[in-house]
C-alpha positions as CSV (number, residue, x, y, z in Angstrom):
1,X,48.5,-26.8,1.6
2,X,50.7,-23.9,0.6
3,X,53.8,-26.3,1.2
4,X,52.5,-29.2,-0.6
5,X,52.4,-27.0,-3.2
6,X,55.9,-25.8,-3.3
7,X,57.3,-29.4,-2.5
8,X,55.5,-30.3,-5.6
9,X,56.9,-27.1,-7.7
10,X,60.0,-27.7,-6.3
11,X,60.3,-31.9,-7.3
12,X,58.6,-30.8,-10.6
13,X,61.7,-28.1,-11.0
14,X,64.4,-30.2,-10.3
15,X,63.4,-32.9,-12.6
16,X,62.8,-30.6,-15.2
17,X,66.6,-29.3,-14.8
18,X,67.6,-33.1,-14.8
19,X,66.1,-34.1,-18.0
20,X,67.7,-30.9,-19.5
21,X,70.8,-31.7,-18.7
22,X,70.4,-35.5,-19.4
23,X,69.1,-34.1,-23.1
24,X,72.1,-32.0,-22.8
25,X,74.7,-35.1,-22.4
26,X,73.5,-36.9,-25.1
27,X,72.9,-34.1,-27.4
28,X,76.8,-33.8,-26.9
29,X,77.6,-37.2,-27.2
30,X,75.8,-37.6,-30.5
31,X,77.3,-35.0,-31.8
32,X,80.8,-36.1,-31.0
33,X,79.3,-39.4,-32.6
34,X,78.1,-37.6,-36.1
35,X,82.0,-36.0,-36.4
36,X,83.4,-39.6,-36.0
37,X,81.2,-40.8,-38.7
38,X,82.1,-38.1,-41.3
39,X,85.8,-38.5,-40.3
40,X,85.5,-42.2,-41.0
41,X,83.3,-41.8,-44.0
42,X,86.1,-39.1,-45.7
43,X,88.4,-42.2,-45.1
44,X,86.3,-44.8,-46.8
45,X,85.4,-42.1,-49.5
46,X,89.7,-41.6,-50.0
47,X,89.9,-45.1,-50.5
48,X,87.1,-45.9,-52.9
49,X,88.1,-42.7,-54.9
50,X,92.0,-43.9,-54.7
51,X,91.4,-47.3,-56.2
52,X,88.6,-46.7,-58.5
53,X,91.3,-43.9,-60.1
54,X,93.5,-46.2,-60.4
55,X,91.6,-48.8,-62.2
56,X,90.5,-46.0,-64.8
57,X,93.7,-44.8,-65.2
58,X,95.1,-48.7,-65.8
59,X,91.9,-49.2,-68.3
60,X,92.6,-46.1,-70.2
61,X,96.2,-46.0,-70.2
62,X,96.5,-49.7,-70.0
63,X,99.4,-49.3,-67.5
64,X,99.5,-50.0,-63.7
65,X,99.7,-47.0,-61.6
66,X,101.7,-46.5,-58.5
67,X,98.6,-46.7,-55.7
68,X,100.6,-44.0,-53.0
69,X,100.7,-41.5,-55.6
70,X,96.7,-42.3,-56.9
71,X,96.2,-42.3,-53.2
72,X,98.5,-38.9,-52.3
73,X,96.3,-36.8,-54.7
74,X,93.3,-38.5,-53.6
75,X,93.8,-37.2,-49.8
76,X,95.6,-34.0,-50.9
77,X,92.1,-33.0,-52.9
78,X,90.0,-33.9,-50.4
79,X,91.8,-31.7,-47.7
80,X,91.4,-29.1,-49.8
81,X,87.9,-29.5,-51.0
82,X,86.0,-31.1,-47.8
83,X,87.9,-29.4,-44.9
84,X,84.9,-27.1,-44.8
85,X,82.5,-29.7,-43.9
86,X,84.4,-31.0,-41.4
């Protein structure tokens, strides 16, 4: 009886250790996951910011503006204003 016993702890043990380190893997994986999506939403964010300056500068102005240089500051604030969350 003694042996069923630690057969039993034993399987119980070694599963347990699995599942941690299955929880473990994806843990990690989703987490490389979340830094992809703020990486890709900063970029989406950059462009959206970049055009709609643009289109307020060109409404109150009431000149066109060049885009690379609406889009230059755009990225230029961003790295210094969101690299913390990153």
């Amino acid at each position: 009886m003694p042996t069923q016993k630690k057969k039993l702890d034993h399987d119980i043990e070694e599963k347990k250790q699995k599942f941690s380190s299955e929880i473990e893997r994806e843990l990690t994986d989703i987490e490389k996951e979340i830094k992809s999506f703020k990486k890709n939403s900063i970029s989406n964010i950059n462009k959206i910011a970049a055009e709609t300056a643009a289109e307020i500068i060109k409404q109150t102005v009431d000149t066109e503006v060049n885009k690379s240089n609406v889009v230059a500051i755009v990225e230029d604030i961003t790295k210094r204003k969101l690299s913390k969350y990153l």
